[in-house]
C-alpha positions as CSV (number, residue, x, y, z in Angstrom):
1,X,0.0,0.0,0.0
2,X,3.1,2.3,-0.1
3,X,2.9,5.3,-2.5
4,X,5.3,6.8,-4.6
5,X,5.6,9.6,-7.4
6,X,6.5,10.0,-10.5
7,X,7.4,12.8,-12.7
8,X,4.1,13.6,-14.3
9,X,2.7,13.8,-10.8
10,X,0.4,10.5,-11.3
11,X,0.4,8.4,-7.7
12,X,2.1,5.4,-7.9
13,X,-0.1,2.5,-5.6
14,X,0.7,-1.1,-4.8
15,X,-2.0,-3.5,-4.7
16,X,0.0,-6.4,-3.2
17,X,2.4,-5.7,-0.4
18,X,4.5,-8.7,-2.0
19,X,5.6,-5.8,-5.2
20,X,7.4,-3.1,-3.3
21,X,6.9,-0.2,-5.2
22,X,9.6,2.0,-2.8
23,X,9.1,4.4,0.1
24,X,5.6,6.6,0.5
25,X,6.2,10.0,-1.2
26,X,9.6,9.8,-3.1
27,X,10.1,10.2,-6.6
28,X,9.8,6.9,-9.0
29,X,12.8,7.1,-11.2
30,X,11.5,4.0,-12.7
31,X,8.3,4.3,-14.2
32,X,6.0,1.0,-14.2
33,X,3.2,2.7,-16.6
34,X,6.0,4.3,-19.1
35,X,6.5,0.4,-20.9
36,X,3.1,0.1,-20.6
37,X,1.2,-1.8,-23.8
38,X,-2.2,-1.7,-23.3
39,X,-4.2,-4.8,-24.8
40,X,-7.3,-3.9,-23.5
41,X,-9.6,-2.0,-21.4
42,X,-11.4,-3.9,-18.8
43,X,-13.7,-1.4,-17.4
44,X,-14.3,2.4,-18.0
45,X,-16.2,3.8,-15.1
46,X,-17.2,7.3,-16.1
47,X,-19.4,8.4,-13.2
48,X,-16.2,7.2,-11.1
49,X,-14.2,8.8,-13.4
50,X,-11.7,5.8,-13.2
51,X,-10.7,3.5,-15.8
52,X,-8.9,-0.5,-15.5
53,X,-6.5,-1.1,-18.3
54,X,-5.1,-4.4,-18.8
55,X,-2.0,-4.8,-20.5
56,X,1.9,-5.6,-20.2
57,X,4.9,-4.2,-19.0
58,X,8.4,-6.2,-20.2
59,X,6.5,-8.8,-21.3
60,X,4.6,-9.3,-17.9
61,X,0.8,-9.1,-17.7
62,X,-0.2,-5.9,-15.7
63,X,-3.3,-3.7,-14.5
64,X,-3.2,0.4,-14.2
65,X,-6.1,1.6,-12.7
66,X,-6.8,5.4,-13.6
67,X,-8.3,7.6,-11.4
68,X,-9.2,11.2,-11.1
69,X,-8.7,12.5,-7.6
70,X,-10.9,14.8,-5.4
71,X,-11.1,17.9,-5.8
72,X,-9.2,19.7,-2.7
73,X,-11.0,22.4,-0.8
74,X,-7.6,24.1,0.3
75,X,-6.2,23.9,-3.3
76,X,-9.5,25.6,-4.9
77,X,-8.1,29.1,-4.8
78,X,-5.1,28.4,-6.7
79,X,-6.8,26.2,-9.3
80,X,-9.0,28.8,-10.3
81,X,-6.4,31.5,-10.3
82,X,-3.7,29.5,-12.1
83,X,-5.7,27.5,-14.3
84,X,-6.2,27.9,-18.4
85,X,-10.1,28.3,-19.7
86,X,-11.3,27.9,-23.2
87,X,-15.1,28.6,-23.9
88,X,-17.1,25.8,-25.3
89,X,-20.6,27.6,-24.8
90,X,-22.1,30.4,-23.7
91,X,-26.1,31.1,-23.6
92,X,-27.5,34.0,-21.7
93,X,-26.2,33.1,-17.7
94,X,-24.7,29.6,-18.7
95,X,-21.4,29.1,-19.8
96,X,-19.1,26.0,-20.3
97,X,-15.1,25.7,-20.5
98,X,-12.5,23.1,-20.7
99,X,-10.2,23.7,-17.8
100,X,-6.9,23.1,-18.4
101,X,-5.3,22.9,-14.6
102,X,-1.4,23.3,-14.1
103,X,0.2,19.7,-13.6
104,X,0.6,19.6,-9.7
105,X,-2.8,20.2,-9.5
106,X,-4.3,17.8,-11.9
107,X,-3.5,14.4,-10.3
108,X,-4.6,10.9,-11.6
109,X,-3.9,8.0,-8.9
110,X,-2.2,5.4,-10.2
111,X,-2.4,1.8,-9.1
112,X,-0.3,-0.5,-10.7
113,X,-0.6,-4.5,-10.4
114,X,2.3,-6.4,-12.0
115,X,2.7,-9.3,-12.4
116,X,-1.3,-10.0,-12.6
117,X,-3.0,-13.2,-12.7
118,X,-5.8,-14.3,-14.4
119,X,-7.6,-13.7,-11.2
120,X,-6.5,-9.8,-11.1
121,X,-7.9,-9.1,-14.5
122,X,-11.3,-11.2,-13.7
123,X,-11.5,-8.7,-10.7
124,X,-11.1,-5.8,-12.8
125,X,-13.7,-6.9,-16.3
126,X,-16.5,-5.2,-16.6
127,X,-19.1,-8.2,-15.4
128,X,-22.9,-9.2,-15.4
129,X,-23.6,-9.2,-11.6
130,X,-26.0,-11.6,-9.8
131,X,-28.0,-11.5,-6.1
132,X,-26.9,-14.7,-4.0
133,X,-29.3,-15.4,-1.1
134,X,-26.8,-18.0,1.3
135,X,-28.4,-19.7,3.7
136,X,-26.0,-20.9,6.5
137,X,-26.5,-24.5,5.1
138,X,-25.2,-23.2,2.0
139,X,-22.1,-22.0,3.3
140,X,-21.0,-24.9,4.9
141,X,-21.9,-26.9,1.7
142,X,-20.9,-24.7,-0.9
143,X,-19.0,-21.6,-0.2
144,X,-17.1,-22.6,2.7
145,X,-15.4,-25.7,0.4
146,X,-15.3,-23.3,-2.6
147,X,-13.1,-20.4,-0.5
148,X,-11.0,-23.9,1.1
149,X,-10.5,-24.9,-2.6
150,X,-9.1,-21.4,-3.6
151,X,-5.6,-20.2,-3.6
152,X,-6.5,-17.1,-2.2
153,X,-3.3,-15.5,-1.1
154,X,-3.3,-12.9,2.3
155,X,0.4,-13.1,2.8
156,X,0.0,-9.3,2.1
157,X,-2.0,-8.8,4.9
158,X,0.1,-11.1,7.3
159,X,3.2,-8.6,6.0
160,X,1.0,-5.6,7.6
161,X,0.3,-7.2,11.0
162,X,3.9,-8.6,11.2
163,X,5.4,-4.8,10.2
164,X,6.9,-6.3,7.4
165,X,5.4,-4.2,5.1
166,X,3.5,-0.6,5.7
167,X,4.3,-0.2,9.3
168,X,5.2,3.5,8.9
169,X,1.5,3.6,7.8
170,X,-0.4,2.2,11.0
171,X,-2.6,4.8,12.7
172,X,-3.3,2.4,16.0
173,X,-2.3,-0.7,16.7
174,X,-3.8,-2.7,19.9
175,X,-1.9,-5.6,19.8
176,X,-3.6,-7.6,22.1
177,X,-3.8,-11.7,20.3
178,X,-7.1,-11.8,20.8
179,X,-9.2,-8.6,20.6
180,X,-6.3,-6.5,18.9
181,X,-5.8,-5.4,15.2
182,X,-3.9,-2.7,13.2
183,X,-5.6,0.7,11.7
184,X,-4.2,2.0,8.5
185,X,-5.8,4.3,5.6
186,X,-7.2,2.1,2.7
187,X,-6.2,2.6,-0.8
188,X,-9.1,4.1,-2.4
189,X,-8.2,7.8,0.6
190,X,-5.5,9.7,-1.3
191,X,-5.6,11.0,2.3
192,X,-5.5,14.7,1.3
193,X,-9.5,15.7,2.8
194,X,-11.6,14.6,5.5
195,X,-14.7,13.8,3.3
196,X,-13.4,10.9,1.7
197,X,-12.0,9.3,4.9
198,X,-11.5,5.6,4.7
199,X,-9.6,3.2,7.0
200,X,-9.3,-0.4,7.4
201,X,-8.6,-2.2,10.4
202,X,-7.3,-5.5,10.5
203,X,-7.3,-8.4,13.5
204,X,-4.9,-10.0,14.5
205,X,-6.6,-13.3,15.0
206,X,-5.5,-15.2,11.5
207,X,-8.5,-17.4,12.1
208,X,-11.0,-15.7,11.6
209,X,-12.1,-15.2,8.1
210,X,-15.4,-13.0,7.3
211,X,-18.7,-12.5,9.3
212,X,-19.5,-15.9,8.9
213,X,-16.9,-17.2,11.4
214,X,-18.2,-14.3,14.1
215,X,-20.0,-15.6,17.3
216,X,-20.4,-14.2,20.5
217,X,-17.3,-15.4,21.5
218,X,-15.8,-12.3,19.3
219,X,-17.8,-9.5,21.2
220,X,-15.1,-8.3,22.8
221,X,-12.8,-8.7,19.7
222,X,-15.7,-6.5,17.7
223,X,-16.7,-3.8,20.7
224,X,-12.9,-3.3,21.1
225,X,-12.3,-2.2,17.3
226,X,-15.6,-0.1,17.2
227,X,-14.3,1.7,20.6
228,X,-10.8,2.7,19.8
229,X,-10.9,2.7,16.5
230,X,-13.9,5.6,17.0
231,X,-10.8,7.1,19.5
232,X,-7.9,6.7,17.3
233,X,-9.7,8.4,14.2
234,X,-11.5,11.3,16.4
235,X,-7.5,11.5,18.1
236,X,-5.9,11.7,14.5
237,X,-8.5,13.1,12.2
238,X,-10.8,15.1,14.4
239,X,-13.4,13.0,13.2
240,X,-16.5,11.8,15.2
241,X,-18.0,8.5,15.4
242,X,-21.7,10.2,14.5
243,X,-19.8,10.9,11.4
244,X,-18.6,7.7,10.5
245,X,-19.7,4.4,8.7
246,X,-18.0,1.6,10.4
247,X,-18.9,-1.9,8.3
248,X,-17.7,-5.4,7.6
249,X,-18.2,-6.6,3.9
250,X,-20.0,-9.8,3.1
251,X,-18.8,-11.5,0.9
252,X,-15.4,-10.1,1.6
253,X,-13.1,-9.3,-1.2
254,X,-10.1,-10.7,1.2
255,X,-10.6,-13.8,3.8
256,X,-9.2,-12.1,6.8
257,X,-11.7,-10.1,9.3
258,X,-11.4,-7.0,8.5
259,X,-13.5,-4.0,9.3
260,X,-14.1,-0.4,7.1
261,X,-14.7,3.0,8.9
262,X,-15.5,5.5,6.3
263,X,-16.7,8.9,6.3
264,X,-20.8,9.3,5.9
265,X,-20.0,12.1,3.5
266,X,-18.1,9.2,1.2
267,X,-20.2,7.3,-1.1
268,X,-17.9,4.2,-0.9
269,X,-17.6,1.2,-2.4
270,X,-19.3,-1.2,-1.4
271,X,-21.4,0.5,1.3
272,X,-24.6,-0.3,0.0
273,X,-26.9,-3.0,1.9
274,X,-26.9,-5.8,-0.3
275,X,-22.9,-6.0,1.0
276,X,-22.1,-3.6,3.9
277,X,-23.5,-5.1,7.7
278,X,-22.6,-1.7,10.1
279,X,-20.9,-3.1,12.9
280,X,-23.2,-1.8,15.6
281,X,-26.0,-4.4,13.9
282,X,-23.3,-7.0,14.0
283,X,-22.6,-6.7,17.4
284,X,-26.8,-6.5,18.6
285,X,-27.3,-9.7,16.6
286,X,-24.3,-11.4,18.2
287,X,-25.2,-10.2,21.7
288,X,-29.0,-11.4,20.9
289,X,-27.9,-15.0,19.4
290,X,-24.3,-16.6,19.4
291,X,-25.3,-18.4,16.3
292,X,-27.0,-16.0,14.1
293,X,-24.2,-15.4,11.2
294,X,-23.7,-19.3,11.5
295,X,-27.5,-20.0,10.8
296,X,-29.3,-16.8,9.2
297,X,-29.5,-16.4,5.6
298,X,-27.0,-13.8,4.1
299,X,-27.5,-11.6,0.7
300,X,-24.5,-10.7,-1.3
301,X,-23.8,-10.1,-5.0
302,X,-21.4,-12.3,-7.4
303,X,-19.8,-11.5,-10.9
304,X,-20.8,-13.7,-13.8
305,X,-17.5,-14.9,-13.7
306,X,-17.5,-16.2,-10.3
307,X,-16.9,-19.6,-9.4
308,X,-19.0,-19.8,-6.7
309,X,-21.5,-18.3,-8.8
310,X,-20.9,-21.5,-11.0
311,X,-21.3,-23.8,-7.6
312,X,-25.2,-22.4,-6.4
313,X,-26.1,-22.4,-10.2
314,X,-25.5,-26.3,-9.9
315,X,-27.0,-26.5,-6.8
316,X,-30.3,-24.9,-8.5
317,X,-29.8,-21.8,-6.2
318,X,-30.3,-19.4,-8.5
């Protein structure tokens, strides 16, 4: 998750602690994008503003993900001041220009993945995308063998919690076995304004893979993250919990328990109800029955390229 910078100011992001890309905030000599050969693009988002480009670089398959970075409050003075306008249209009060902003001001955040798997550029295609209903027989039958079949890979996440990789990025650490984790900014907050505020934190229990796994057992594990988590981001960013949304995904997109704590102002990813359960719901319906992630039946969308998707078609679940 370290950043770098290259020289036409475009942020250079990791996605896989296991490529270091160099220390956050110095100057990429060594451009992964400048080799780039694009062979295709994967997905153009242009509400997001963000586009996925699959491609190589030196003969290795690779990802760059484009995207247009928030406008900064601070910043808007000098962008309007410094910045070049050319008139499109103008009809009695309206008027339109293109806005040509000076470089350090104009920003695209880079991520680079490299070498990708087949599995990276999956994750990236633009896909069909289909409602699951999972009942908990249905994860012990299906999805639970389907994840145990799957190489998928949290060594990257391991690297974070052992301070192998991104320790200089930690916000809090408890590091308590048991009801501890780590709190570190996510990739998708360039960090730069409050309104787009998005952290991650991370247990250290290796056990424990997604919301399924959670009984009451893990209360203390769960009311210890909301509490000082809620601290350590009102301490750092003056934030309050009344303005925070503090979530876990289901189904994850990374099989370690893991909990989100974004800013209500930030329409994020993945936030919307057929895959975000807040954390204060969690913890009621854990505190009501031990067993009720175990038993109840859980919603949560998969790509038409999904194996598991493939598995509850066969099983005439959908």
């Amino acid at each position: 998750m370290a950043e770098s910078e290259n020289g036409s100011a475009a942020k250079i992001l990791k996605t896989d602690a296991e490529n270091e890309c160099g220390d956050a905030g110095e100057i990429s000599s060594d451009s992964p994008v400048a080799d780039f050969e694009i062979t295709r693009v994967l997905r153009d988002g242009a509400r997001e503003k963000t586009i996925f480009i699959h491609g190589k670089v030196k003969d290795q398959d690779a990802v760059v993900i484009l995207e247009k970075t928030p406008f900064r409050q601070d910043m808007l003075p000098e962008l309007l001041k410094s910045s070049q306008l050319k008139l499109e249209m103008k009809n009695d009060v309206y008027s339109t220009y293109q806005l040509q902003a000076p470089a350090h001001l104009n920003e695209i955040k880079t991520t680079v993945v490299c070498p990708a798997t087949e599995k990276h550029v999956k994750k990236y295609l633009h896909q069909e995308v289909f409602l699951v209903e999972e009942s908990g027989e249905d994860y012990r039958n299906l999805t639970l063998p389907y994840i145990s079949s799957q190489s998928f890979s949290v060594q990257w996440v391991h690297n974070i919690l052992e301070k192998k990789a991104e320790a200089d990025r930690i916000v809090f650490e408890d590091p308590d076995p048991d009801t501890g984790f780590v709190l570190l900014p996510d990739f998708k907050w360039d960090q730069k304004q409050l309104q787009d505020l998005y952290l991650i934190a991370i247990v250290h229990q290796k056990d424990v893979k997604s919301l399924r796994d959670l009984t009451s057992e893990h209360l203390p594990l769960l009311t210890n993250i909301r509490s000082k988590g809620e601290d350590a981001i009102q301490r750092q960013y003056g934030v309050p919990p009344s303005k925070l949304r503090v979530y876990l995904h289901y189904q994850p997109s990374y099989y370690h328990l893991h909990v989100h704590f974004t800013s209500l102002e930030y329409d994020a990813p993945g936030c919307g109800v057929e895959r975000a359960h807040l954390l204060s719901d969690v913890i009621q319906n854990l505190q009501a029955d031990s067993s009720y992630y175990h038993n109840r039946s859980l919603a949560f969308p998969l790509r038409a390229d999904d194996g598991l998707l493939l598995r509850f078609k066969e099983a005439g679940k959908l």
